[in-house]
SEGUKE-216923 format. One record per residue (C-alpha): x negated, y, z; residue in one letter; residue number from 1. Coordinates in steps of 0.05 Angstrom, whole numbers, always signed. Layout:
BEGIN
[[X Y Z] "a" NUM]
...
END
This chain:
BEGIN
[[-1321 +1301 +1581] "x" 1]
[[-1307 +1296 +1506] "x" 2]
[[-1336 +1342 +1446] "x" 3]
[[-1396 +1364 +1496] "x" 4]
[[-1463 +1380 +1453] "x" 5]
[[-1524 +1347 +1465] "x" 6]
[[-1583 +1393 +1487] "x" 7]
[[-1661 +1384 +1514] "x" 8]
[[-1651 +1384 +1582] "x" 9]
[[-1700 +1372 +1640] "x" 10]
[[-1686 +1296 +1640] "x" 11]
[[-1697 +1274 +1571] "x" 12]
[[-1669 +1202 +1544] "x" 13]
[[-1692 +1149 +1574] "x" 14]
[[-1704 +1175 +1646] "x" 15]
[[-1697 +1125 +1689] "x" 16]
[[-1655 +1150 +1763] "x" 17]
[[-1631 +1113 +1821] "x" 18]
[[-1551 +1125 +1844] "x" 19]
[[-1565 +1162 +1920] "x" 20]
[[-1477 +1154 +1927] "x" 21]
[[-1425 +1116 +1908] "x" 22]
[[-1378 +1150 +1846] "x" 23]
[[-1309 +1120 +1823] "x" 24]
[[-1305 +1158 +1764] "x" 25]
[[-1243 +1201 +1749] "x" 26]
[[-1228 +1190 +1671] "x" 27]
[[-1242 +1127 +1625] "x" 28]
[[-1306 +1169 +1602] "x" 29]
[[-1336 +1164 +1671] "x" 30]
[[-1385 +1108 +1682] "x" 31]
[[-1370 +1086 +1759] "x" 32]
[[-1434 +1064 +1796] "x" 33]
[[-1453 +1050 +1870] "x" 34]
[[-1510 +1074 +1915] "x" 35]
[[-1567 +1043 +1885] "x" 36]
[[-1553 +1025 +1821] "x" 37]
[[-1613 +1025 +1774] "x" 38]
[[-1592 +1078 +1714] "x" 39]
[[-1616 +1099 +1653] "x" 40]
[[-1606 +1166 +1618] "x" 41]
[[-1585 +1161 +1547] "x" 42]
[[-1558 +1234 +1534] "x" 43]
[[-1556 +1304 +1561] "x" 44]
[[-1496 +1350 +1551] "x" 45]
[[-1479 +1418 +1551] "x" 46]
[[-1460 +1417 +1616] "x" 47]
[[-1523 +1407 +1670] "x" 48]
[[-1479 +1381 +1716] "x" 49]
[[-1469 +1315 +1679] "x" 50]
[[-1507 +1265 +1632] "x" 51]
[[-1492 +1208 +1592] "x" 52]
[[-1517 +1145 +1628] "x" 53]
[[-1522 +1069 +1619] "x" 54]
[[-1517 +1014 +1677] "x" 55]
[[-1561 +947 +1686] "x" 56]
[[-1515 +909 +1645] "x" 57]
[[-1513 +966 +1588] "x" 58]
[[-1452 +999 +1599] "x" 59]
[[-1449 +1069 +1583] "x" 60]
[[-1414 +1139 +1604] "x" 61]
[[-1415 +1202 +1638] "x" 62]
[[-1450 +1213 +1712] "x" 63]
[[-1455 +1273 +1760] "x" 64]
[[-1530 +1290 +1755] "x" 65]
[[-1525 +1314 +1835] "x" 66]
[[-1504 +1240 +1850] "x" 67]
[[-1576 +1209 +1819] "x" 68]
[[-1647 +1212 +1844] "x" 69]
[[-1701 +1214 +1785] "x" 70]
[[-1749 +1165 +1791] "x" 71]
[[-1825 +1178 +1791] "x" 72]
[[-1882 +1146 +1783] "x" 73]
[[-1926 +1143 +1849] "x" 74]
[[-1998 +1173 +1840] "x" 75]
[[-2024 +1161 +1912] "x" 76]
[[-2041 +1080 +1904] "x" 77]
[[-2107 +1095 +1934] "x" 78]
[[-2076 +1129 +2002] "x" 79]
[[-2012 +1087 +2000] "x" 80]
[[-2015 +1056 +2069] "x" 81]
[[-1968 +999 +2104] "x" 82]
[[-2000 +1019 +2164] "x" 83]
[[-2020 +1098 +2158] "x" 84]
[[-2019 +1091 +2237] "x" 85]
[[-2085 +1050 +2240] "x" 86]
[[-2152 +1085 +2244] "x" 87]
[[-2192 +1031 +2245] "x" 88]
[[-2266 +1042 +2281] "x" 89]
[[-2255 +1102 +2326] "x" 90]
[[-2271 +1110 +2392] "x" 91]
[[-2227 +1114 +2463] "x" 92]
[[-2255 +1187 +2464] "x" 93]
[[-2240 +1200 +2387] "x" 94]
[[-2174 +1166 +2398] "x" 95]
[[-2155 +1204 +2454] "x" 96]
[[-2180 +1273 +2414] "x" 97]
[[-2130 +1258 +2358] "x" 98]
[[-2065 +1245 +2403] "x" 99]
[[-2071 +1316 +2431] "x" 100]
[[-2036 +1361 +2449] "x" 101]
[[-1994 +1302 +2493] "x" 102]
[[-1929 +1280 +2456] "x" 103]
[[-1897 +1223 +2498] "x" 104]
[[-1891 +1160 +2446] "x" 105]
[[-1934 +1187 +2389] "x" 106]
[[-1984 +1134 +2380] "x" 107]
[[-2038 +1101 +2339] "x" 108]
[[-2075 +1028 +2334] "x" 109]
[[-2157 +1031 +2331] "x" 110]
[[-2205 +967 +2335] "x" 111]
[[-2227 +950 +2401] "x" 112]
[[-2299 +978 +2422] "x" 113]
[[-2312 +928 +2478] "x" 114]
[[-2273 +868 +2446] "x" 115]
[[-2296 +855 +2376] "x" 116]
[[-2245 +831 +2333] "x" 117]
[[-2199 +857 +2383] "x" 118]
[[-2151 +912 +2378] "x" 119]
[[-2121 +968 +2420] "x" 120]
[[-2055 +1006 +2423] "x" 121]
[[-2066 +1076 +2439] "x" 122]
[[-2000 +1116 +2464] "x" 123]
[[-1995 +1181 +2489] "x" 124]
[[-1945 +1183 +2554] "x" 125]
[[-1928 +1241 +2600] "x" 126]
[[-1993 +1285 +2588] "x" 127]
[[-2043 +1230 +2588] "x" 128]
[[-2067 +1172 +2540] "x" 129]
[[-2059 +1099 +2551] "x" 130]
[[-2099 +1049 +2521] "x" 131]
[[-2069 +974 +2509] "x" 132]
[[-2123 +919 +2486] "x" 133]
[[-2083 +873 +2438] "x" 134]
[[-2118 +812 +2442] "x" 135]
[[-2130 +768 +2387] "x" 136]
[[-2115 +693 +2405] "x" 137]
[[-2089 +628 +2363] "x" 138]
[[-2069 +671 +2302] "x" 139]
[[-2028 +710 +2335] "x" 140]
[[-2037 +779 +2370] "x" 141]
[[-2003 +806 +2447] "x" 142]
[[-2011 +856 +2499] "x" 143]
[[-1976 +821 +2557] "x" 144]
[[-1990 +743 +2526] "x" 145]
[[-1910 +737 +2536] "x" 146]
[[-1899 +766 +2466] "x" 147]
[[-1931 +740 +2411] "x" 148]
[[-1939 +773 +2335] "x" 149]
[[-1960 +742 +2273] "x" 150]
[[-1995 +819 +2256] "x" 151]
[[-2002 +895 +2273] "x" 152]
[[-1937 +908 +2231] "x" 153]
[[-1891 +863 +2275] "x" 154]
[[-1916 +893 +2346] "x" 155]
[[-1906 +964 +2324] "x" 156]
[[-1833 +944 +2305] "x" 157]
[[-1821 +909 +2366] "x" 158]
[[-1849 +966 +2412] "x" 159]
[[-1819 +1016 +2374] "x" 160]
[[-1752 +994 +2389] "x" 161]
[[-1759 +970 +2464] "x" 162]
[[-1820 +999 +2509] "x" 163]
[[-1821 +930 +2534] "x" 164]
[[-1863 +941 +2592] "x" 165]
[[-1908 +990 +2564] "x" 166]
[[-1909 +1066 +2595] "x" 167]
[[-1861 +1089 +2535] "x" 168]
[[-1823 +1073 +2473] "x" 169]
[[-1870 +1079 +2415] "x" 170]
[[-1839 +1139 +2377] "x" 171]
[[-1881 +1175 +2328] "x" 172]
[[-1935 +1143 +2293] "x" 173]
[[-2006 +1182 +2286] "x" 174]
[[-2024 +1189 +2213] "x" 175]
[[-2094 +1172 +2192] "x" 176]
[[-2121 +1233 +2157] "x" 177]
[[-2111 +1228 +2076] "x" 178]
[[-2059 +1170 +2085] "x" 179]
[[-1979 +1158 +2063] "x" 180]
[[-1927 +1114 +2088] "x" 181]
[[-1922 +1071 +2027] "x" 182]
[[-1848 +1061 +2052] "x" 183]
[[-1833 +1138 +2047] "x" 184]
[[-1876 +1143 +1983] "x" 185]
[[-1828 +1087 +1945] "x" 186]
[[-1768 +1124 +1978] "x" 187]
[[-1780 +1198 +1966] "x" 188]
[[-1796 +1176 +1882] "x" 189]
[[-1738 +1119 +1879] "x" 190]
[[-1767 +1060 +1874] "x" 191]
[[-1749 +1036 +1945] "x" 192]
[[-1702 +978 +1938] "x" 193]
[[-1653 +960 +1995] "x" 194]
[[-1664 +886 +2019] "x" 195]
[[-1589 +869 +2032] "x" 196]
[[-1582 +870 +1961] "x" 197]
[[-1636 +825 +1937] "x" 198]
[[-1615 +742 +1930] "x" 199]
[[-1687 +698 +1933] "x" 200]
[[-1681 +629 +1896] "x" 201]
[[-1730 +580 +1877] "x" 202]
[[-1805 +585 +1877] "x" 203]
[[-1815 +602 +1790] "x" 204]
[[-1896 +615 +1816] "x" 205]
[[-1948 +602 +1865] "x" 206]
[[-2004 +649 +1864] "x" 207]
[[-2064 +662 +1905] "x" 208]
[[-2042 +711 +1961] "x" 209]
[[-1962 +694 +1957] "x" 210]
[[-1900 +658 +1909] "x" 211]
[[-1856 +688 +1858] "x" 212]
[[-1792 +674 +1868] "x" 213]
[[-1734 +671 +1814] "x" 214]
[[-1682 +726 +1844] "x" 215]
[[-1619 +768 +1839] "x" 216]
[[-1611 +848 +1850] "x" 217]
[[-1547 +861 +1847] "x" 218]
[[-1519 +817 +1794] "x" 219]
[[-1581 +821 +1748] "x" 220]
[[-1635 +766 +1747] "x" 221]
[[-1706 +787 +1778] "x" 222]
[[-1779 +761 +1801] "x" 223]
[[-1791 +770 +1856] "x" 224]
[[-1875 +776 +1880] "x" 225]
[[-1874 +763 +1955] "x" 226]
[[-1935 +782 +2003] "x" 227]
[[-1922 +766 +2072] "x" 228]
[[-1983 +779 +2104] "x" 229]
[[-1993 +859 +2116] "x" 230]
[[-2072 +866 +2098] "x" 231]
[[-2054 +819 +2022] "x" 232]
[[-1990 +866 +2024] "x" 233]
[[-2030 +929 +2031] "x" 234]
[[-2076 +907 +1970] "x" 235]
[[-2011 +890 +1923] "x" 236]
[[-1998 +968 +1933] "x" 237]
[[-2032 +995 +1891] "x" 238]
[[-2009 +940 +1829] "x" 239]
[[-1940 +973 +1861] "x" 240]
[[-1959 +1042 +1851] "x" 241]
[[-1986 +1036 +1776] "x" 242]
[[-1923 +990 +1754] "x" 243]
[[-1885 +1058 +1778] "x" 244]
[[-1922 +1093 +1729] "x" 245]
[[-1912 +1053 +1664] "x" 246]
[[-1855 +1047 +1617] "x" 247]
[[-1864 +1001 +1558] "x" 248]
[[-1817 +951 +1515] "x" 249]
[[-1887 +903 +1522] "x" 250]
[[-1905 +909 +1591] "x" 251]
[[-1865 +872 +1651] "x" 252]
[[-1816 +929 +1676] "x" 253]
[[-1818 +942 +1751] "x" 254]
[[-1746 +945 +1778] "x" 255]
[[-1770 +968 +1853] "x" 256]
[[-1811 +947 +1916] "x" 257]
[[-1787 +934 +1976] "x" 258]
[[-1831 +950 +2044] "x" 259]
[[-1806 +904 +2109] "x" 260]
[[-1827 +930 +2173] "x" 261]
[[-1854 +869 +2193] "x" 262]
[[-1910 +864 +2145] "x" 263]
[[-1882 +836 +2073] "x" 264]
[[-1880 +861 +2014] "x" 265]
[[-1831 +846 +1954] "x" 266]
[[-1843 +869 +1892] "x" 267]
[[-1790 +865 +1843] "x" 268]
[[-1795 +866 +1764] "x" 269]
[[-1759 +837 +1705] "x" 270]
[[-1739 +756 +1702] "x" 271]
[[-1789 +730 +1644] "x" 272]
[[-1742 +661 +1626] "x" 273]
[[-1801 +622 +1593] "x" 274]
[[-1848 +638 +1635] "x" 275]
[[-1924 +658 +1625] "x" 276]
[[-1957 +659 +1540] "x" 277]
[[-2011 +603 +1549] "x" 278]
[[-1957 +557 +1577] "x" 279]
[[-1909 +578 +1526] "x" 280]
[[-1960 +564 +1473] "x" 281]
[[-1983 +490 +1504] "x" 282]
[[-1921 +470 +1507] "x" 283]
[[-1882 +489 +1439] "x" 284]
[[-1947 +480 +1395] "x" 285]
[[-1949 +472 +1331] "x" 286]
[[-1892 +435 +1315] "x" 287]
[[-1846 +482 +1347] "x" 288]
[[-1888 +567 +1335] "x" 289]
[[-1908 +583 +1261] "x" 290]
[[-1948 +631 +1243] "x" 291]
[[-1898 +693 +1240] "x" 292]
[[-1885 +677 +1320] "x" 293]
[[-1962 +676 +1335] "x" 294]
[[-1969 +743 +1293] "x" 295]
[[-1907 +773 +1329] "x" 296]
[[-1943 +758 +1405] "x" 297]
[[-2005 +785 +1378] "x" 298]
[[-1973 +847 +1356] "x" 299]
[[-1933 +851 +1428] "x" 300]
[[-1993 +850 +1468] "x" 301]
[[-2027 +889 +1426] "x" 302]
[[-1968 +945 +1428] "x" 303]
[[-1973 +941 +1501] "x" 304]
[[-2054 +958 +1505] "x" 305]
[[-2047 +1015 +1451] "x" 306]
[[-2002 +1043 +1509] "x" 307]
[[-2039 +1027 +1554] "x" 308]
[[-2102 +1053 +1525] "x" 309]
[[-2061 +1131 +1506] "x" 310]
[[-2051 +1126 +1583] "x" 311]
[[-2120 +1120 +1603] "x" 312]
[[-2110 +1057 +1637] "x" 313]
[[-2153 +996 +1636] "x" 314]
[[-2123 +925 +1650] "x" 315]
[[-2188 +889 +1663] "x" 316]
[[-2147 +826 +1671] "x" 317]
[[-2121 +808 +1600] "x" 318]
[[-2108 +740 +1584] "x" 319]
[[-2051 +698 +1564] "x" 320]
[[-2037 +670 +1630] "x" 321]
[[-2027 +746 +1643] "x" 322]
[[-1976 +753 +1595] "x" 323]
[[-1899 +731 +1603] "x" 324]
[[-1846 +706 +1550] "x" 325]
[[-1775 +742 +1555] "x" 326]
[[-1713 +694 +1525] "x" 327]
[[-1716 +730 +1465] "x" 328]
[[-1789 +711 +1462] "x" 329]
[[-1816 +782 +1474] "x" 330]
[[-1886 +780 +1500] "x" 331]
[[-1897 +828 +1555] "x" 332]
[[-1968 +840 +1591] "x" 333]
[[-1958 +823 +1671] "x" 334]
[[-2006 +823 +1730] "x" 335]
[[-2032 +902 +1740] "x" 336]
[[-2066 +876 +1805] "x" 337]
[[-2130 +903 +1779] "x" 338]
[[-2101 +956 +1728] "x" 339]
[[-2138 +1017 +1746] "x" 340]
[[-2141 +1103 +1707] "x" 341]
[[-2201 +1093 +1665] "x" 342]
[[-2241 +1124 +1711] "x" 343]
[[-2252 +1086 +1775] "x" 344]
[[-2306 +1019 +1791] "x" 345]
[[-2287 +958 +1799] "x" 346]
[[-2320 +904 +1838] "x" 347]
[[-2329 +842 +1801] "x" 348]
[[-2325 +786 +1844] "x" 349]
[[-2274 +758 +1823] "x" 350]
[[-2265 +770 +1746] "x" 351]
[[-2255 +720 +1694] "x" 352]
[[-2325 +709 +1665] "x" 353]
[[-2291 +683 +1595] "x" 354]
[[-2246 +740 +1587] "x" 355]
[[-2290 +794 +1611] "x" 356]
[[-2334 +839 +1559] "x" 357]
[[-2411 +832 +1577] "x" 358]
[[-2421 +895 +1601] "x" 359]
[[-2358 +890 +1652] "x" 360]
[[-2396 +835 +1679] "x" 361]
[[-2462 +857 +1682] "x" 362]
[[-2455 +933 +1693] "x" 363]
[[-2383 +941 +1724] "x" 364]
[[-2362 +985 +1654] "x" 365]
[[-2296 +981 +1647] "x" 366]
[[-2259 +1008 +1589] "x" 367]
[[-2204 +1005 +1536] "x" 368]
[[-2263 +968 +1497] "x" 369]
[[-2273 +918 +1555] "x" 370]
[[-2192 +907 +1544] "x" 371]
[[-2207 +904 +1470] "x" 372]
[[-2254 +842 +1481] "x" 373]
[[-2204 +807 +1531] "x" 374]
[[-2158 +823 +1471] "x" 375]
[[-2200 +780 +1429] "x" 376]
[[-2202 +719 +1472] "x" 377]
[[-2141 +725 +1485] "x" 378]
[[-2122 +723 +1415] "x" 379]
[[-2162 +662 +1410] "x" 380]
[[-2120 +626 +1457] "x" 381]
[[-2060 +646 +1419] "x" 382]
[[-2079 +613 +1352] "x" 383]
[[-2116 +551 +1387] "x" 384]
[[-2035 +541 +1427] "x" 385]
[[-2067 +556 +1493] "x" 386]
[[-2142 +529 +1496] "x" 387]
[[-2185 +535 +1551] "x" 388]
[[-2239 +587 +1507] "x" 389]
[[-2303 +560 +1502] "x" 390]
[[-2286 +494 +1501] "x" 391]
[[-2352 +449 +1516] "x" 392]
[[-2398 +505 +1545] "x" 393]
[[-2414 +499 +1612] "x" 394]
[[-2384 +567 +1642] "x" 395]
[[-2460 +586 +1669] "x" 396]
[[-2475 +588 +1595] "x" 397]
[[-2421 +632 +1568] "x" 398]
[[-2454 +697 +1587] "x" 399]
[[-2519 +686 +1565] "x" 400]
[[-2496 +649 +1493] "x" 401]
[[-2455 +711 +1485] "x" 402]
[[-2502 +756 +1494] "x" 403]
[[-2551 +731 +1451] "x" 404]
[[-2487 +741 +1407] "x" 405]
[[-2449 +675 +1407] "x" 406]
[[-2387 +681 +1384] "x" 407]
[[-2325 +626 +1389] "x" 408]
[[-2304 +595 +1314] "x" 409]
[[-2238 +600 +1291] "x" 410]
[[-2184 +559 +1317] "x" 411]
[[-2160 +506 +1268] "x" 412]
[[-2103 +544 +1216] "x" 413]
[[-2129 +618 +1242] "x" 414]
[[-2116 +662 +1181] "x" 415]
[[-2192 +682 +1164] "x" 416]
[[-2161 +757 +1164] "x" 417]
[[-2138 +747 +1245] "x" 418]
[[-2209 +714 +1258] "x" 419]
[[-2247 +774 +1229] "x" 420]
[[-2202 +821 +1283] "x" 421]
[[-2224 +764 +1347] "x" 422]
[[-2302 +778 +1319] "x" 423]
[[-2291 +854 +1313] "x" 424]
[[-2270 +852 +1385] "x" 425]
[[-2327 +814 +1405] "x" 426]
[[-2372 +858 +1383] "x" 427]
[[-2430 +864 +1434] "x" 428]
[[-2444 +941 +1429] "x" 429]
[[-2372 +970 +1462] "x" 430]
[[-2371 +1035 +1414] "x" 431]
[[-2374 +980 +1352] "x" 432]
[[-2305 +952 +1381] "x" 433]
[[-2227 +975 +1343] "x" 434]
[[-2188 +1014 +1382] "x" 435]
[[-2119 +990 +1397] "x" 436]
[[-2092 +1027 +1351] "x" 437]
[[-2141 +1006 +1292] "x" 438]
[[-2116 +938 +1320] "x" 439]
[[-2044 +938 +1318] "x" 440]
[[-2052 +973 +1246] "x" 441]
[[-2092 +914 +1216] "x" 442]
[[-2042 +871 +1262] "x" 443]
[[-1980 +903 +1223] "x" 444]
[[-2018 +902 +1150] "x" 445]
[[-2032 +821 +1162] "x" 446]
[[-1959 +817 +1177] "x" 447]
[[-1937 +851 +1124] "x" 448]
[[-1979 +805 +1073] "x" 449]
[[-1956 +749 +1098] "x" 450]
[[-1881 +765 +1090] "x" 451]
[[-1888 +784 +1019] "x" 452]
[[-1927 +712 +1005] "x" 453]
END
């Protein structure tokens, strides 16, 4: 493969693809990989046939293009489904309308109409419809009350494999209208990630709805989020689908997600060795981070939300405990679970009330600017080595102090130049806020005084 020209091809460099066979290689150009390897395009040639590729661990040479699957980012989070075959609150009659014309094992789940809380198992069977209650009892659901299932998920599996004393094998699931198979969704744009090959370790995290666990994928060192419970899995899918869509030296890097049939979900990015920024920063302090290494995080977050913000995406969840520390301490933004296109509402329940611009709170705006107050707090928390912000103000006071235009004072040894950046983010009117750009400019310009001190 030597003395081949690079051209612009339709996979530029840095298109990420997934290895659909294995390939030995045939000449010490080759680079040898094995069905499902995670690879990175770092050349086109001449020849369309072939590209110059690097593995997980950065090796680098030439691959059959026909032997890789490009990997896309998935754009239906909204429709993404773990159980497309539930229709919720329909009817026997409706049910029975949508499993025609008879197809003996195509089936759907509903709610129960005569048991509340109740479901029922709806299969079609030698020209006819048969309707199974699943009933509800100790935590666990059954049809016979020989069988028990900790959810839906796990009694679809188990009568799709054995009929099990029901009038048929369930064999084709009934799509709810406007819905997708998240599993086929990850599959059919690579990011579907094969089980045998993933190693779980230690707890590293213990969040609300499931733990991250310290992992291996095939020789390289993950996090791994695990939801095990199918309605918490089916929220996480949509944090799943946007992660697919975003490539950035600053933001945690998916790897791939991986959908059980029994109702978990694993979602697999990049192993972040020390762990989340406002631990990072309580721990080391001052002793340990000067000012250069508070600067540099600032300017890595930052980085990340100027990309963020050209990609019409809002975070709505910045904060340091949302951020993550690589071993080369790179600062990388984490957590998309409420990342959303700048577009859509957001309910506010459950939003941090002192990271979260006014207006968020009180009007459900969300925008870059919204992201450009977090910004601020968050660099607050930065240069005070982790703080709790507003430190002594009851938290039913923060909104109101704020908006009568409160603002925090500097930490103690805040450069008055980084202070003036926290206050232009706090800026009460949204339009009056930097962009992220504007930010990481004045960011770069404060860095580059300092050096030259």
């Amino acid at each position: 493969m030597s003395g081949l020209l690079c051209v612009q091809d339709s996979w530029p460099s840095g298109t990420e693809c997934v290895a659909k066979y294995n390939f030995q290689g045939s000449t010490d150009q080759d680079l040898p990989f094995c069905k499902g390897d995670l690879l990175t395009i770092i050349g086109v040639t001449q020849d369309p046939n072939w590209y110059k590729a690097k593995n997980a661990v950065g090796r680098e040479g030439m691959i059959p293009a026909n032997y890789v699957q490009k990997r896309e980012g998935v754009k239906s989070g909204g429709k993404l489904s773990l159980m497309p075959w539930f229709h919720g609150k329909i009817s026997r009659d409706q049910a029975e309308r949508l499993l025609y014309p008879p197809e003996t094992g195509l089936f759907l789940v509903r709610e129960s109409t005569n048991y509340p809380g109740d479901y029922t198992l709806c299969v079609s069977c030698d020209g006819k419809v048969e309707h199974y209650r699943i009933i509800y009892h100790s935590g666990k659901l059954s049809i016979d009350e020989e069988e028990y299932f900790n959810n839906l998920m796990q009694l679809v599996e188990h009568y799709t494999k054995d009929a099990d004393g029901l009038c048929t094998r369930l064999l084709k699931p009934k799509l709810m209208e406007g819905t997708v198979a998240a599993q086929d969704e990850f599959s059919r744009s690579g990011w579907a990630l094969n089980r045998r090959d993933l190693k779980l370790f230690q707890p590293i995290g213990k969040g609300e709805f499931g733990d991250v666990i310290k992992g291996d994928y095939r020789g390289t060192r993950v996090a791994v989020k695990c939801i095990l419970h199918d309605a918490t899995a089916q929220a996480f899918l949509a944090e799943a689908s946007v992660m697919t869509q975003l490539r950035h030296t600053n933001l945690v890097q998916l790897l791939g997600v991986i959908v059980e049939e029994r109702g978990s979900l694993f979602i697999v990015t990049e192993f972040m060795a020390k762990g989340s920024l406002v631990d990072y920063l309580r721990s080391r302090g001052r002793t340990v981070l000067d000012g250069e290494c508070l600067l540099k995080f600032s300017l890595d977050v930052c980085e990340a939300m100027e990309y963020l913000e050209v990609n019409n995406f809002v975070h709505r969840d910045l904060a340091a405990r949302n951020v993550l520390v690589s071993e080369e301490n790179i600062a990388k933004v984490s957590d998309f679970g409420l990342t959303k296109e700048a577009s859509s509402s957001q309910d506010t329940a459950k939003l941090p009330i002192k990271w979260t611009a006014p207006e968020a709170l009180r009007e459900k705006r969300f925008s870059t600017k919204s992201d450009v107050w977090s910004f601020g707090v968050l660099l607050w928390e930065i240069y005070s080595f982790g703080r709790v912000p507003y430190p002594r103000i009851p938290l039913k006071e923060v909104v109101p102090r704020v908006e009568k235009g409160y603002k925090m004072d500097a930490p103690d040894g805040c450069p008055p130049a980084v202070y003036e950046l926290m206050k232009q983010c706090w800026t009460l009117d949204p339009a009056g806020r930097p962009s992220f750009l504007l930010l990481r400019e004045k960011l770069q310009n404060i860095r580059l005084k300092e050096l030259h001190l």
